[in-house]
N, C-alpha and C positions, 0 to 999 in steps of 0.2 A: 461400507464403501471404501473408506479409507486403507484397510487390514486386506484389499485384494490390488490397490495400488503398486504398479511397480516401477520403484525407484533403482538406476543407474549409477555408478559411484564414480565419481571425476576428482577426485582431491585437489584443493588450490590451497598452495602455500601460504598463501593470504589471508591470515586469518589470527588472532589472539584469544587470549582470555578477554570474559566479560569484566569489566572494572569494576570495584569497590562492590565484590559480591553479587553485582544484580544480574537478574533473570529475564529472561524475555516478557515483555505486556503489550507490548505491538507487533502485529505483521505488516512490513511496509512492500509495498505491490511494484514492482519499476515494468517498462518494458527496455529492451536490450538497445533497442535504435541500432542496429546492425544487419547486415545485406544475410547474416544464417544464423543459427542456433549455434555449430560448428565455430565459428568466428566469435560468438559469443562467447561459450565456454574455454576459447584457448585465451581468450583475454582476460576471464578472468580468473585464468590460473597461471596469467603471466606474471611471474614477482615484479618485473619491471612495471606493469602496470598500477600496483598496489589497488587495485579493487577487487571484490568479489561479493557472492552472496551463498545465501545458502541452498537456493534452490533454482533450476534454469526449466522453464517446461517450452518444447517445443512445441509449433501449430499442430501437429501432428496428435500430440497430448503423451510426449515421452517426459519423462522426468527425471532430472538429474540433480544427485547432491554433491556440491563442491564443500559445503563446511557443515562441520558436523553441529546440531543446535545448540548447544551447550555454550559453545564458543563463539567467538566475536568478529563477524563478518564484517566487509568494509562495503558498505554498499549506500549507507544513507549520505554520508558528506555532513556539510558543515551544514546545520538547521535544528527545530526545534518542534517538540510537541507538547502540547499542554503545560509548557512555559520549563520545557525541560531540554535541554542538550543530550550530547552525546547518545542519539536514537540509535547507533548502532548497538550499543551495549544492551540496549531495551529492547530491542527487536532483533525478529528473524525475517530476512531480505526474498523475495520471490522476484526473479526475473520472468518476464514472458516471453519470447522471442518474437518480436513483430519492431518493424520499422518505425511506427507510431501515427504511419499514414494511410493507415486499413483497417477492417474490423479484427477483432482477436477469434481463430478459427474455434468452429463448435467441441473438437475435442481437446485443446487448451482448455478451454475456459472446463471442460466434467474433469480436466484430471488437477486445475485447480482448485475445483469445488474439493474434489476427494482427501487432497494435501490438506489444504484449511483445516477441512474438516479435524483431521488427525491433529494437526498440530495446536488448534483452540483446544485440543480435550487433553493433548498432554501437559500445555503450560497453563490451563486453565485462563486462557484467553477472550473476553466476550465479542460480540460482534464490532461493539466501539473502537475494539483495539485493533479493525483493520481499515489500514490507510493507504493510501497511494503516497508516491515520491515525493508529488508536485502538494500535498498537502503539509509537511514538515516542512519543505523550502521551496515556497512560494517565489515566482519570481527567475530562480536558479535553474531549476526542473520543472517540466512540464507532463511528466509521464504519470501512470499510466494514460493520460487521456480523456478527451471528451465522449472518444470511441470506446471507451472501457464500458463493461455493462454492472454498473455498482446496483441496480436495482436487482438485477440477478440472484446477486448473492446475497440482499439484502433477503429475498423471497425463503433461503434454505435459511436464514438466520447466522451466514456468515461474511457481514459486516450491518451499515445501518444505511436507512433508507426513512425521510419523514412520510407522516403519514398526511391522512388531508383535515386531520383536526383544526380550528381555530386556534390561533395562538398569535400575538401580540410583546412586539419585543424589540430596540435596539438589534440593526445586523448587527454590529460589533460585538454588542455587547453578548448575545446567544452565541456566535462564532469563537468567539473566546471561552467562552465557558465551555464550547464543544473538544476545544483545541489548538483551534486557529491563532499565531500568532498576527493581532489584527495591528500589530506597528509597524507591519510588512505591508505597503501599498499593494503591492502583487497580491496578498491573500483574498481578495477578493475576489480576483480572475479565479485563482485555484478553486477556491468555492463554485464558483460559476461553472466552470468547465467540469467539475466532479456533479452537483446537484441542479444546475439546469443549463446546459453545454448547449440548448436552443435560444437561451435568452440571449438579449444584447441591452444598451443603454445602461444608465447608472440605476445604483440600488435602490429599491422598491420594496415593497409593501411585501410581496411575495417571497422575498429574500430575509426580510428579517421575521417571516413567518416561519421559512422552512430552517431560520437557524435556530428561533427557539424550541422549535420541535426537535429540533436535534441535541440542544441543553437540557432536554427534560429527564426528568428523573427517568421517565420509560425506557430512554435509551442509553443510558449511561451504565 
């Protein structure tokens, strides 16, 4: 699927070496929040901007690369995963083109599915290691969304999704051990809006079920 994907080449200035030797081990999911794809891509590969990523796919499900994987895209900002900084150096950035106030169209999300794919098999990436924006900076970001469809990709085995097992567990304490920075007040919205974007009211039984299913060895 991947190997018949076809990617577009946009080069953006914006972009460095990864620091102090590392590789990529996350892919972080953004959408664009811009009125085109067009608009998206000329921004970021505006220097003046200082942002960018490594991948823009439109609704349409075209694919464009602005930075080549190797090197170090500016697309995460200031945040943290699994009690770690600097995510841009650790990850490869996937913009979506969508506003943030609609669903993400059918052939986005196959020519998503196809990119992942390629890129978990070249860095040797597992499903844990893909995230949305709004899960590294809670609070700051709110992308991809509650409209994002993370069961989806959980279904191909690229990202995670709990199951309906029993499990018994501090939210914080399973959120933490998933990734979540939990001394961020907001990581809990981000949670919610990523693994049940229907709930409301404060944290429950069902929340700190589905974090330790998501702490558990299976899915780590």
């Amino acid at each position: 699927m991947a190997s018949r994907l076809q990617i577009s080449q946009c080069p953006s200035p914006n972009f460095g070496p990864r620091r102090d030797e590392t590789r990529p081990e996350l892919i972080v999911i953004h959408y664009t929040a811009m009125a085109s794809t067009q608009a998206a891509i000329d921004w970021l590969c505006n220097p003046e901007a200082e942002v960018s990523a490594h991948y823009v796919i439109s609704p349409q499900g075209d694919v464009t690369q602005l930075v080549a994987e190797e090197m170090r895209a500016w697309h995460a900002g200031a945040g943290q995963w699994r009690g770690q900084g600097d995510v841009n150096s650790r990850s490869i950035g996937i913009e979506l083109s969508n506003r943030g106030d609609h669903p993400f169209a059918a052939p986005q999300m196959a020519a998503l599915e196809a990119l992942l794919g390629g890129i978990m098999q070249r860095w040797d990436i597992g499903p844990v290691g893909v995230i949305g924006h709004s899960d590294l900076a809670p609070g700051r970001k709110i992308d991809p969304g509650p409209r994002f469809d993370w069961r989806r990709l959980a279904r191909q085995g690229l990202a995670v999704w709990p199951d309906d097992a029993p499990a018994t567990q501090d939210w914080a304490e399973g959120a933490a051990c998933f990734g979540y920075d939990v001394d961020n007040a907001a990581s809990f919205a981000a949670f919610r809006d990523r693994f049940r974007p229907w709930a409301s009211g404060p944290c429950d039984a069902e929340d700190g079920r589905i974090a330790a299913r998501l702490a558990s060895a299976e899915l780590s």
